[in-house]
Every structure is written in structure tokens, then in C-alpha cells.
N, C-alpha and C positions, 0 to 999 in steps of 0.2 A: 504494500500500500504506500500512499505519498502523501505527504502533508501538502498543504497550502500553498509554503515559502518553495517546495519542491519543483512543484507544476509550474509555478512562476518562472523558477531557474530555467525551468528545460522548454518550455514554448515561449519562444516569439511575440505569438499572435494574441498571447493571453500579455504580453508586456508592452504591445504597440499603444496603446492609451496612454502609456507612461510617459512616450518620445516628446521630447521638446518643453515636458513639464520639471518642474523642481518636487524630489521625490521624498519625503522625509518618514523613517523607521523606528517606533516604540516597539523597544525588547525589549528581554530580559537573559539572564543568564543560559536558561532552556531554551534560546532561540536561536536551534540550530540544525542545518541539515542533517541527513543520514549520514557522514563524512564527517558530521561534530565538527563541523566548519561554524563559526557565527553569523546568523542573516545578514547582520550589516557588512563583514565580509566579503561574502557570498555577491551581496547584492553589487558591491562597491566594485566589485571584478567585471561587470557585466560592463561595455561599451555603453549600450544606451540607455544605460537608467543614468541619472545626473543626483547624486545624493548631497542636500543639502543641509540634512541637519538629522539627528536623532534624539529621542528621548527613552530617558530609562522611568518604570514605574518604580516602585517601593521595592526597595532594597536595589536598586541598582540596575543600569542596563546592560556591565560587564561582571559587575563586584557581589558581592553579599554581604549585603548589611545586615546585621544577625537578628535585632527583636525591633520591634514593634516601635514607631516616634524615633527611631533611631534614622537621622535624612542624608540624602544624597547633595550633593550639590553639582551646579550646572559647570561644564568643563569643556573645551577643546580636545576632538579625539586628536593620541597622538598621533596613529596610524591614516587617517582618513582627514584629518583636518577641517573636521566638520563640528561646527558647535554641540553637545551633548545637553540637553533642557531636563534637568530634574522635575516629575509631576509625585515628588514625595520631597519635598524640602522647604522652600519658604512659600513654594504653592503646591496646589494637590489638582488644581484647573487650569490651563494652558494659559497664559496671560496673549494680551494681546502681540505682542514683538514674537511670541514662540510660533502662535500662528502664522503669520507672515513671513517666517523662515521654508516654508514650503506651498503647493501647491495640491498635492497628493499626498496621505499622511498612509504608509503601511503599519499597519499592527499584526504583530508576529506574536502573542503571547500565548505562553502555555497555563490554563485552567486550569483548576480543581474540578470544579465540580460545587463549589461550597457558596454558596450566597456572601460571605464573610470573605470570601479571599478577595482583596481589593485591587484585584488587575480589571475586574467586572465595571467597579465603579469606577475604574481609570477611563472604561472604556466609554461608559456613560458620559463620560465629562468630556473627552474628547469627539465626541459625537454631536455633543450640545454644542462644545466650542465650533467647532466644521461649519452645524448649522447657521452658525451665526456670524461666521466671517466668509463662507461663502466656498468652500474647501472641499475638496473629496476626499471620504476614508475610506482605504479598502480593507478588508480582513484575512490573512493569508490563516486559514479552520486548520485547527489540531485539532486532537482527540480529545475527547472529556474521558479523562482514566476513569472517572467513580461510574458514568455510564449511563443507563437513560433513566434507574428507578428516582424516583421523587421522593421527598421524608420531610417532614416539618412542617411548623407552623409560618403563615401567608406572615410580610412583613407588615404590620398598618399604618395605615398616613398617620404622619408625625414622625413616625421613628425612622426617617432617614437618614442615612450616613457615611462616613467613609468605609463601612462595614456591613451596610444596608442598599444596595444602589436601589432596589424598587419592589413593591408586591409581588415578591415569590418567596418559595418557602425556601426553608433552610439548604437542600441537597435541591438542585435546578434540573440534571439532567438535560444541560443544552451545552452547544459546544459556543466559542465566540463568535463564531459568522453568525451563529441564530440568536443569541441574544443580542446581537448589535440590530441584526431587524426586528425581536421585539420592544429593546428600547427605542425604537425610531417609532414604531406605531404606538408603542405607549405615549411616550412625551409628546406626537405630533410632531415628530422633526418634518420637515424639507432638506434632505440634503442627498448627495451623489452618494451614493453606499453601493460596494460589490463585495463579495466574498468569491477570494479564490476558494473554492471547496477541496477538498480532499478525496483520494483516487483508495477504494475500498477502506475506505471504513468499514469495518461491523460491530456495532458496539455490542452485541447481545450474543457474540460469538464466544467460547472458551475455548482458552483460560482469561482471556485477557479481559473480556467484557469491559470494554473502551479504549482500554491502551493495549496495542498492537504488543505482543510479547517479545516480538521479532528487534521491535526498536530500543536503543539504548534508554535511560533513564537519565535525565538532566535534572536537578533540584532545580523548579522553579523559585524557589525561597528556600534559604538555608535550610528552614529544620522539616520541607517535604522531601525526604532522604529518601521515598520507595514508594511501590503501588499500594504496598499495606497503610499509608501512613494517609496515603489518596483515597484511601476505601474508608478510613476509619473517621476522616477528619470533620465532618459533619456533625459526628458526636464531640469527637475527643476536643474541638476547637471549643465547645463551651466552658472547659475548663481555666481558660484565659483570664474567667471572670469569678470565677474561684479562686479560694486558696490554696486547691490543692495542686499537685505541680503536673504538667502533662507531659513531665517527660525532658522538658529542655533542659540541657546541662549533661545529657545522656545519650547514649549511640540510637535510640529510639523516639526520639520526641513524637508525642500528638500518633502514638499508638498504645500508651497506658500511660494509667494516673494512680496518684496515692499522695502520703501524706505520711510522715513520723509520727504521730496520732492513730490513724486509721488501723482498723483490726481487716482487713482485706478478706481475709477467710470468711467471717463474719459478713463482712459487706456482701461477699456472692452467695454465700447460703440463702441469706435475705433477698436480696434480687430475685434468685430464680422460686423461691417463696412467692414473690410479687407480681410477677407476669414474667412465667417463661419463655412465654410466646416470644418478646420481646427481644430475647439472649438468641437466638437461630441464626444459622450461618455462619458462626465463627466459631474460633476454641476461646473461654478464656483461663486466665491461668495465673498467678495466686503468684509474685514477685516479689523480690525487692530492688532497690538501686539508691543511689547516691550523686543526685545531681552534681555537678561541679562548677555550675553557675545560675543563676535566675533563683526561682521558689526553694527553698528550703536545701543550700546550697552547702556541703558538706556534712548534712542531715541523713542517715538510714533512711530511708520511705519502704512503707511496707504498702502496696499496691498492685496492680491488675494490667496482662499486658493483654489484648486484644489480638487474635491470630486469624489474619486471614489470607493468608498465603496460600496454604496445604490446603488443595484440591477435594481432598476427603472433607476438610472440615466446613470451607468456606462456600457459602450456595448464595451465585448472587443476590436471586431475588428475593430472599429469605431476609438478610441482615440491611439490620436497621440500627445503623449509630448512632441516629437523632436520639431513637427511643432509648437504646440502652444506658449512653450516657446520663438522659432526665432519670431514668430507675435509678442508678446507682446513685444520684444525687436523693432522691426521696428513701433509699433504702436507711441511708445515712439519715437524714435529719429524721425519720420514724424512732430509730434509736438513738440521738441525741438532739431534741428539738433548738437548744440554746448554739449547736456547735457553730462556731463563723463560718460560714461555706462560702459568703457572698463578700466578696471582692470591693471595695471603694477608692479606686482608682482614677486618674485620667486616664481613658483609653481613648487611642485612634482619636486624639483631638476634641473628645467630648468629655465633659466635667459636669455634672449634675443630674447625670443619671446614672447609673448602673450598669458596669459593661453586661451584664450576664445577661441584662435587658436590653441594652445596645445589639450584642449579639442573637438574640431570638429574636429581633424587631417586636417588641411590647416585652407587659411586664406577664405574662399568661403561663411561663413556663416556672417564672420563679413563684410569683403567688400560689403553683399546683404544688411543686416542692415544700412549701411553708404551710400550706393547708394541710393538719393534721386529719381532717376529714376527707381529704381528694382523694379518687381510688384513677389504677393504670387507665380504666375503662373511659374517663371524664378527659384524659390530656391524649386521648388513642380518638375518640369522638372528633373531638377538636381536629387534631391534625387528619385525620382521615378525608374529613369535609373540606380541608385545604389544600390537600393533594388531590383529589377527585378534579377539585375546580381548577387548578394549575394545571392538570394532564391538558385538559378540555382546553386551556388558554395558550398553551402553547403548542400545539399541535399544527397549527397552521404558520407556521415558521419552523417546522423542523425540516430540516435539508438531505437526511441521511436515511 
């Protein structure tokens, strides 16, 4: 199969719109051929493309900038000698002058899968800017690794963010060529939008169910180190907004969590006590580790790794991170109501509310957890009725 940036390299006739325009490239680290060449490379080699500028999203367009608020700033490539425009540093929205450095804007980036990874919202904002200075974006489509099931709660007006781009639930199931044309019919844009698509996809194939197994692995962001980490991140990402650690500081991030506190054994007895249904499609399995930086940093955690690698264990359409995650949060505050679970931080730019609610877009998921009367059945309702309605809504923009 080929990605996006592939098809572009090898035909002509799909880069003749380009000729005589100024061309300019949003990567990231994962933006790179089969050959683990870099797009802007790649691209820079071609006679008639004319590349006049690029921009890196959050954490970098060559670098890896490790956690979260941690920014890039705007540079001169040495290689290409082309201005570099950071959309994670003193801006998160193309300023006017960034715009005007091109004509044709490519976007190369590689998804999650996760409503919260904010290449989405990059891509939003870059969309809105296009619109409104007059610019074409094109989308050269990867893979969604996590693939086309849906999981979570819808996000609601008001709680938009750098970690919110718009009304969908937690796991999207779209790739970025199809969510750049639902955000265009959402918000009402006018603007030149094409997507290079992608040459066999199958996302409902195994083993790979979205990412091609054939293809190398690039850390779009430092701590997505692997497909398990893509499969799990839905869930394991709410923990951002907890205290308890998801793993950063360790060869695993945002594939298990725990906490120098937490009795783990305990915590999965209860869980599958709670809704087993919920735990399906994966192993999990009773750990410990010792971050060595971030949460609880030279601390033992006694904690839970999430396995879905092994074939025997893992059934795509079975597992449900969103859900398992919220379980083990409510198994937890069942047996200790008082315990801090909930995080008060600056995240992602917002202060005055609650990451744990920044990240579910509303407060629905943490009031179920803190409701000592809420049962699995009342937050399974809930999001059931928001994926039903997200299948329905985006079906007429899937391309694959």
C-alpha cells in the first residue's frame, strides 16, 4: 500500500497543480516515506515543487519535544533554507505573515486516532486560516493505526480546545483527508481542499486493523512509541488528568497506569466485578515500574499494563479503552471515595477547568466516576447514543 506523500512523489499528474505555485509543508517527525526519507526532503528533491516554507505542529517538525506546553520555536531550515513556523509556541493559529509565506499548504501528518491528539486541531486551525486568506490545503491521508471503531462521549459546545477540535467522541475513526472535509462542512468553510488518498488501505484487515504491519513505525510524539500505545491511547490518554502516572518516565508510556498508592491487584479484581464486558480484547496484567521523570518520579508504582499486541489476546472490535480506562477510575474511587484522582493543573493552555474534563469535552465522565450511585450501565447508555450518532455523521466523508 502507499500513503498520501507516496503517490504525490511518484505521479506527475497528481503534482501538476502545484507548478508555478509556492508550496509550503506541516510535518512532523512520522512524516516520512517508505525509505524513512523526510517529506520535506522528499519533497525539496522534486524539480517542480518550489518549497517555500514549512511548519512543525506540537513537539516539532524534525525534533521531539517531550510533554505537553513544552514549545517549538520558529527557525530557518539549515538544509532547505526555508523559514520553519512553529503552530505550538507563541501561536497554536497561523498568524497572518505565516500565511503569506505560501500559496498551497501540504499537510503530511501522522494521527492517532484520538480526538485529544492535537495534530487534528492543528489541522482545524489551519483550515480556518486557508479559509480566510484565500489559500489551498491539500492532505497527503495516512493511516488511522487505532482504525474505524468509535468509543466515547460526543464533545459539547463550550468545551472546545487545543484538545477538543469539535463534536466527536473520544476515538474518531477517520483518517486526516476525512476529517479535514468534515471540519470544512462543519464550520462552513469555503476553501480549495484535496486529499491525496492513499493506495490500499484496509483498515478492518489483520493484524494490522489500520496500520499497515508491512510499514515501519515513526513516533508521531515522543511517548507514541508503538501500535499498542495507538490502540490503547483513547483510554490511557485520560490519565493526563489524573494523578496517577500513564507510564511517562518509562519504556511504555500511555499503555499502563498506576500509582505508589494503588493496590493494582485489587483494582482488576474490582473492575472485572464491574463490567467485564468492558475489559474484552486485550490481556491485562498486574505490574510494577518506576518512572524516571514526570508523575511520581523515582517512586515504585504498582499498576496495570494493557496488552494488545498478541493476536490470541487482542480482538479489535471487542476492546474498548475509552470504557476501560473510566472502570478503573470508578473501581478506584468505589473503594476510596476521598482519594485525589483528579488532577488541577494548567493543561494545553486552559486554567479553570479540569483537564480530565478538558479531555472528555464536558464534565459527564468525571461526575459518573464521583457519583457513588452511577452504575457501568448509565456512562455505556450515554456513550452508546454518541457513537451511534457519530457513525451516522460521518459516514459521508469516509474515503476508504
Amino acid at each position: 500500500m502507499k500513503f498520501g506523500i507516496e503517490r504525490l512523489l511518484e505521479d506527475p499528474s497528481l503534482r501538476a497543480p502545484l507548478q508555478g505555485r509556492r508550496v509550503a509543508l506541516l510535518a512532523h517527525p512520522a512524516s516520512v516515506t517508505r525509505d524513512l526519507t523526510h517529506s520535506l526532503d522528499a519533497l525539496a528533491a522534486l524539480p517542480d515543487i518550489t518549497l517555500s516554507a514549512a511548519f512543525g505542529p506540537q513537539h516539532g517538525l524534525r525534533g521531539d519535544k517531550q510533554d505537553n506546553m513544552v514549545e517549538s520555536i520558529d527557525y530557518v531550515d539549515p538544509r532547505h533554507g526555508i523559514p520553519v513556523f512553529s503552530l505550538y509556541g507563541e501561536v497554536r493559529r497561523p498568524t497572518p505573515t505565516m500565511m503569506a509565506s505560501f500559496d498551497v499548504l501540504l499537510v503530511d501528518l501522522q494521527d492517532l486516532g484520538c480526538r485529544i491528539y492535537t495534530f487534528i486541531t492543528t489541522l482545524r486551525y489551519v483550515l480556518e486560516a486557508a479559509a480566510q486568506h484565500g489559500k489551498s490545503v491539500w492532505v497527503l491521508d495516512r493511516p488511522n493505526p487505532a482504525g474505524r471503531p468509535v468509543e466515547g462521549l460526543t464533545l459539547l459546545a463550550g468545551w472546545e480546545s487545543f484538545v477538543g477540535a469539535g463534536p466527536m467522541p473520544m476515538r474518531h475513526g477517520m483518517t486526516m483527508g476525512e476529517l479535514g472535509h468534515w471540519f470544512i462542512d462543519q464550520l462552513g468553510l469555503q476553501i480549495d481542499y484535496h486529499v491525496i488518498t492513499m493506495a490500499g488501505w484496509q483498515p478492518d484487515q489483520a493484524p494490522g486493523h489500520g496500520w499497515p504491519p508491512e510499514r515501519s513505525w515513526i513516533n508521531p510524539s515522543p511517548n507514541a512509541a508503538n501500535l499498542s500505545m495507538a490502540r490503547a491511547y483513547a483510554g490511557t490518554v485520560m490519565l493526563e488528568g489524573t494523578s496517577w502516572s500513564e507510564g511517562r518516565g518509562t519504556t511504555r508510556p500511555l499503555e499502563l497506569f498506576g500509582a505508589p498508592d494503588l493496590d493494582a491487584a485489587r483494582l482488576l479484581s474490582d473492575m472485572h466485578a464491574l463490567a467485564p464486558q468492558w475489559l474484552q480484547g486485550c490481556a491485562l496484567r498486574e505490574c510494577y515500574f518506576e518512572p524516571t521523570f514526570h508523575k511520581h518520579v523515582g517512586q515504585l508504582c504498582s499498576g496495570v499494563q494493557i496488552h494488545v499486541e498478541d493476536p490470541t489476546h487482542y480482538l479489535h472490535e471487542s476492546f474498548k479503552p475509552w470504557r476501560l480506562q473510566a472502570l478503573a477510575f470508578k473501581a478506584l474511587r468505589l473503594q476510596a471515595p476521598d482519594y485525589p484522582l483528579w488532577r488541577d493543573f494548567a493543561y494545553e493552555y486552559e486554567r479553570g477547568r479540569l483537564a480530565i474534563d478538558l479531555i472528555n469535552g464536558g464534565p459527564m465522565l468525571r461526575e459518573w466516576v464521583d457519583d457513588p450511585t452511577s452504575k457501568p450501565q448509565d456512562l455505556d447508555a450515554a456513550a452508546m447514543a454518541d457513537e451511534f450518532a457519530w457513525e451516522q455523521t460521518r459516514q459521508p466523508f469516509l474515503l476508504y
